[in-house]
ZAMARGU-4260 file (C-alpha; in steps of 0.2 Angstrom, whole numbers, plus 5000, padded with zeros to 4 digits):
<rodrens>
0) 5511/5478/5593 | 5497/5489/5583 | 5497/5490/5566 | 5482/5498/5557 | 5480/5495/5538
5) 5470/5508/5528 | 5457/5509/5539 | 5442/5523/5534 | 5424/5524/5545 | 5411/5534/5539
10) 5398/5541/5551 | 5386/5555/5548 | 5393/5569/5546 | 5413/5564/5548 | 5425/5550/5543
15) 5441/5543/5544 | 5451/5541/5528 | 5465/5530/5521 | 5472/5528/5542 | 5488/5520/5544
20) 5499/5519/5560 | 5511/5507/5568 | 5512/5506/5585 | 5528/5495/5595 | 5523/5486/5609
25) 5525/5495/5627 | 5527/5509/5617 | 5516/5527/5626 | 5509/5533/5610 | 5500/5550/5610
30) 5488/5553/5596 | 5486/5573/5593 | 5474/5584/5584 | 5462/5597/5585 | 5444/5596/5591
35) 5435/5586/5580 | 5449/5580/5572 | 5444/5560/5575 | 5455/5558/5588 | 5441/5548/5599
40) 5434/5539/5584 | 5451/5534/5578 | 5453/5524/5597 | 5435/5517/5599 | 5439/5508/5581
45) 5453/5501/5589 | 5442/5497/5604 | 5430/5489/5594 | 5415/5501/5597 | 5414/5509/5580
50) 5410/5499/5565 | 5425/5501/5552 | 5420/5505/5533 | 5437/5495/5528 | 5455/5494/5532
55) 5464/5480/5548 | 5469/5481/5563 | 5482/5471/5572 | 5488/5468/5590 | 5499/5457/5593
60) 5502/5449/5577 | 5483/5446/5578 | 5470/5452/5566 | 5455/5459/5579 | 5448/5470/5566
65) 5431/5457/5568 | 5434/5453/5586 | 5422/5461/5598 | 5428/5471/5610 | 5431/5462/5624
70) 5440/5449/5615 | 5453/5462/5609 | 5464/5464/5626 | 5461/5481/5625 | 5455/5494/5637
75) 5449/5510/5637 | 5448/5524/5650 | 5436/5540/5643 | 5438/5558/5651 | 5422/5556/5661
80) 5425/5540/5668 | 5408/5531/5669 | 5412/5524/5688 | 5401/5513/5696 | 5392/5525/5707
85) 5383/5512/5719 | 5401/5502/5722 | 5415/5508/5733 | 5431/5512/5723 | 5438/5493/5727
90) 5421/5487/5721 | 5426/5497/5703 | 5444/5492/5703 | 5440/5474/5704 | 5426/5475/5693
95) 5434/5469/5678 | 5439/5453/5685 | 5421/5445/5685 | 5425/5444/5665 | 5445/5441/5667
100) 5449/5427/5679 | 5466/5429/5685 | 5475/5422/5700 | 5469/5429/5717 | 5489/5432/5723
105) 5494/5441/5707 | 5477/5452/5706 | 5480/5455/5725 | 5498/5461/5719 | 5494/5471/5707
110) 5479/5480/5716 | 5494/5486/5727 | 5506/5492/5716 | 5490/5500/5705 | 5482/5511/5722
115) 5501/5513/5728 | 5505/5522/5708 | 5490/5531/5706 | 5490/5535/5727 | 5470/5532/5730
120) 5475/5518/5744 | 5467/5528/5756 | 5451/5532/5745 | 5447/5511/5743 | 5432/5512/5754
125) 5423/5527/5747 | 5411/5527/5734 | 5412/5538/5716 | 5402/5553/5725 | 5412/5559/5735
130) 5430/5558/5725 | 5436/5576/5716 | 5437/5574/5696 | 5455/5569/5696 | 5453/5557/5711
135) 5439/5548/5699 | 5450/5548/5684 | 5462/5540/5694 | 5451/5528/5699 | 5446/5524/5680
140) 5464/5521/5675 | 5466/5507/5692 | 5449/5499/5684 | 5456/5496/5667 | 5476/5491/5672
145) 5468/5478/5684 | 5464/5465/5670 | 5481/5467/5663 | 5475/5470/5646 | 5490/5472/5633
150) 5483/5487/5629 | 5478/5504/5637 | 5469/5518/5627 | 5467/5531/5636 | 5454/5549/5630
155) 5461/5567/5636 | 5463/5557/5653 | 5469/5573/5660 | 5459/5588/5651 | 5445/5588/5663
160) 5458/5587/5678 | 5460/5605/5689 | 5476/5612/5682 | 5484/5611/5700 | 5483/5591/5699
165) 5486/5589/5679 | 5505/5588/5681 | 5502/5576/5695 | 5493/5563/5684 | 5505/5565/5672
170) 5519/5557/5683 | 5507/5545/5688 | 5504/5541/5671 | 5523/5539/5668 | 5527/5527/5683
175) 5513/5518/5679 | 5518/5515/5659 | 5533/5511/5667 | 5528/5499/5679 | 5518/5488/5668
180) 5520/5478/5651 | 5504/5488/5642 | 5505/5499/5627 | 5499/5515/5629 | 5488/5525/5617
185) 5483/5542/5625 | 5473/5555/5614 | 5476/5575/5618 | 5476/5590/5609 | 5487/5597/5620
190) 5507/5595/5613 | 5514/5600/5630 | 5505/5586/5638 | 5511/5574/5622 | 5530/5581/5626
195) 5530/5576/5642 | 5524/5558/5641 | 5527/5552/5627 | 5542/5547/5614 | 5531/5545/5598
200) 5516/5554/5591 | 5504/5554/5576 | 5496/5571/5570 | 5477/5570/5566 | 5467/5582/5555
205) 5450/5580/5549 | 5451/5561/5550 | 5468/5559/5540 | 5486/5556/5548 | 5495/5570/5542
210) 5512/5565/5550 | 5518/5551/5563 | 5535/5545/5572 | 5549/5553/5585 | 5538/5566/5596
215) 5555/5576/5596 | 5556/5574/5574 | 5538/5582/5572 | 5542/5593/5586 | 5557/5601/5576
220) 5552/5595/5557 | 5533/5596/5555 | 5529/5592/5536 | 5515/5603/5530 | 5509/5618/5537
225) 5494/5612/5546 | 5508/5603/5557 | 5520/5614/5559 | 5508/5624/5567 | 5499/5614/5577
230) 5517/5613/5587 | 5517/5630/5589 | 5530/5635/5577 | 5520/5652/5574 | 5532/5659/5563
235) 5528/5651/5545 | 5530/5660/5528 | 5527/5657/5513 | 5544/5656/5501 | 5552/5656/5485
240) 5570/5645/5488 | 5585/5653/5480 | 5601/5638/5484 | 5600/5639/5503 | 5592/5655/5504
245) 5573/5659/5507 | 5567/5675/5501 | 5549/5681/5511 | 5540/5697/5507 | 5560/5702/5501
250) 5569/5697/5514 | 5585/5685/5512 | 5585/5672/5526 | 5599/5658/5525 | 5592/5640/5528
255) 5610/5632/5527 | 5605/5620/5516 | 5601/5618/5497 | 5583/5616/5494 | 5576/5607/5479
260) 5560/5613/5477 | 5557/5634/5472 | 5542/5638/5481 | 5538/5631/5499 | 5537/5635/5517
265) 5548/5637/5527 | 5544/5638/5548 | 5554/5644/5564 | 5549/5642/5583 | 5548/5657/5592
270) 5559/5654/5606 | 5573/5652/5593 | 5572/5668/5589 | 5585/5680/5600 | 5579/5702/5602
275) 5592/5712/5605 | 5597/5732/5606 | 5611/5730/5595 | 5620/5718/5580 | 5624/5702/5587
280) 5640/5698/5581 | 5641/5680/5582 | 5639/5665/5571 | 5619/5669/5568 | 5618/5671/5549
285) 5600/5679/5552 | 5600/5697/5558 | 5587/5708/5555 | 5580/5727/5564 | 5561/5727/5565
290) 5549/5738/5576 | 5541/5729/5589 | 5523/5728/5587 | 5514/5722/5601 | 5518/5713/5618
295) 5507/5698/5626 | 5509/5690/5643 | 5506/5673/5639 | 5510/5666/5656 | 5529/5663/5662
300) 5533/5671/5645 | 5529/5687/5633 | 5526/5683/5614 | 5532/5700/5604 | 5527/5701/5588
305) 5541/5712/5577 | 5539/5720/5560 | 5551/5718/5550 | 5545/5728/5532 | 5527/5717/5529
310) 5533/5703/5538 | 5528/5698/5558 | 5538/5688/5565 | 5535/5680/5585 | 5549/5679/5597
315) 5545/5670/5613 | 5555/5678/5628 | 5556/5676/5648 | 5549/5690/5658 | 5569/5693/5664
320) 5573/5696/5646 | 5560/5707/5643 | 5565/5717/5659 | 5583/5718/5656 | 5579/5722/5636
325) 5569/5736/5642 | 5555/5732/5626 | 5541/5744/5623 | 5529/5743/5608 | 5536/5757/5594
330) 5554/5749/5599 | 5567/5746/5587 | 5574/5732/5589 | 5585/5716/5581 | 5579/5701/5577
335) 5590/5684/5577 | 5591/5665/5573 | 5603/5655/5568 | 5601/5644/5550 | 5599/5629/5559
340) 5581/5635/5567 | 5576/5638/5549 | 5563/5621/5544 | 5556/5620/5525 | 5543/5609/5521
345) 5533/5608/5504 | 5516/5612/5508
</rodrens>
């Protein structure tokens, strides 16, 4: 559907390097990174609204990397919307249509089903002014569905969207992606956001791709340690690789597998790591006792941080657990996971 070739844009101060993804068609694709990754300038290349330094892109089977922008059949939704404040919300909807003729029935159709997903029926006759941010962004999304364009890039659509709504949008999102025959491209910095929408991913940093494929296969096997923790892995060490033992600051942790390299990373997710009073005996081939150092409420959950010798490791736990543990800081307590939480990467 889209296929980018070693495409690089250089602009004052930033560029994009060596870029190459593949995208299937009617796929929701999320591209992830940190601020000032190139996450926008990676999409408005796409679009057409930034001039490439080299490199092809493809939709369709069709080489656009010349075409201007509105001959691409792409569209593209920013996080501040740029509504047509003097038009009613129909007005804005429709507006694409003056450039992309379509039948009267099957615009009148889809204007339907588009209101009916994105529930703004009732907001048709009110201008821009008076709509919340999230009302808006909906708003925004109708505007570019409505000329059917094959495909749909959308920038943090929902990071300017009160928290109460976000999860909202999301859904509406989903149905939506579900409901038409568009690809969509969503950029975020927010994995959680990514996790819930979409099935395949690419990892941007300072303008390169550093991994792309299954969300779920980066999720669980990031491949450098820039990645691994960008997905919030937070326990990553440095190692020396011993057969299918890593050995960190002196401690023995089994990997269950043979790793060829010597020296490496290795990286666990802290909610894969158990706390307990006493020796789990069980299957877990990883047990250590450490000395609990802190305790952060980050929300639902509490991250403790455990010392085990020079070594801090994170455990993410429920406020339950944490009751029925009875944790302090100064605690002694043991430490778990299983070999199968262990991932290794290279570098």
């Amino acid at each position: 559907m889209i296929q980018i070739k070693d495409l690089s844009v250089t602009l004052p101060g930033f560029s994009l390097s060596g870029v190459n993804l593949r995208i299937r068609k009617n796929d929701f694709f999320v591209l992830l990174g940190p601020s000032g990754a190139g996450k926008t300038v990676l999409l408005e290349a796409v679009a057409g609204l930034v001039k490439i330094s080299s490199g092809t892109i493809m939709v369709n089977n069709q080489d656009v990397t010349g075409c201007m922008p509105e001959k691409r059949g792409i569209a593209i939704v920013y996080q501040d919307c740029c509504l047509f404040p003097h038009l009613t919300v129909r007005k804005n909807i429709e507006y694409g249509l003056h450039y992309h003729k379509k039948d009267a029935e099957r615009s009148a159709a889809l204007f339907k089903m588009l209101v009916e997903k994105l529930d703004i029926a009732h907001l048709v006759d009110r201008k821009p002014g008076s709509l919340s941010g999230g009302e808006k962004q909906r708003v925004a999304i109708a505007r570019a569905l409505m000329i059917e364009p094959a495909v749909l890039l959308l920038d943090e659509p929902l990071s300017a969207i009160d928290p109460h709504f976000r999860g909202e949008l999301q859904r509406q999102l989903k149905r939506l992606h579900q409901s038409t025959k568009t690809t969509f491209v969503m950029v975020t910095h927010n994995f959680s956001e990514a996790l819930s929408l979409a099935t395949r991913a690419a990892i941007i940093n300072r303008g390169r791709i550093e991994q792309d494929g299954d969300l779920l296969d980066i999720f669980k096997k990031p491949c450098s340690k820039f990645v691994a923790d960008f997905v919030g892995m937070k326990n990553i060490f440095s190692s020396k690789f011993l057969g299918s033992r890593a050995l960190v600051n002196g401690i023995s942790i089994q990997t269950g597998q043979e790793s060829s390299s010597g020296h490496g990373y290795i990286a666990i997710r802290p909610e894969d790591i158990v706390l307990s009073r006493a020796h789990l005996d069980s299957s877990i081939r990883n047990c250590f006792r450490g000395t609990v150092e802190s305790i952060i409420d980050v929300g639902f959950n509490y991250d403790i941080h455990v010392k085990i010798g020079e070594t801090d490791f994170r455990s993410l736990i429920t406020r339950g657990a944490l009751i029925d543990l009875k944790i302090c800081e100064g605690d002694d307590i043991y430490l778990s996971f299983k070999a199968t939480a262990v991932h290794y990467f290279n570098g």
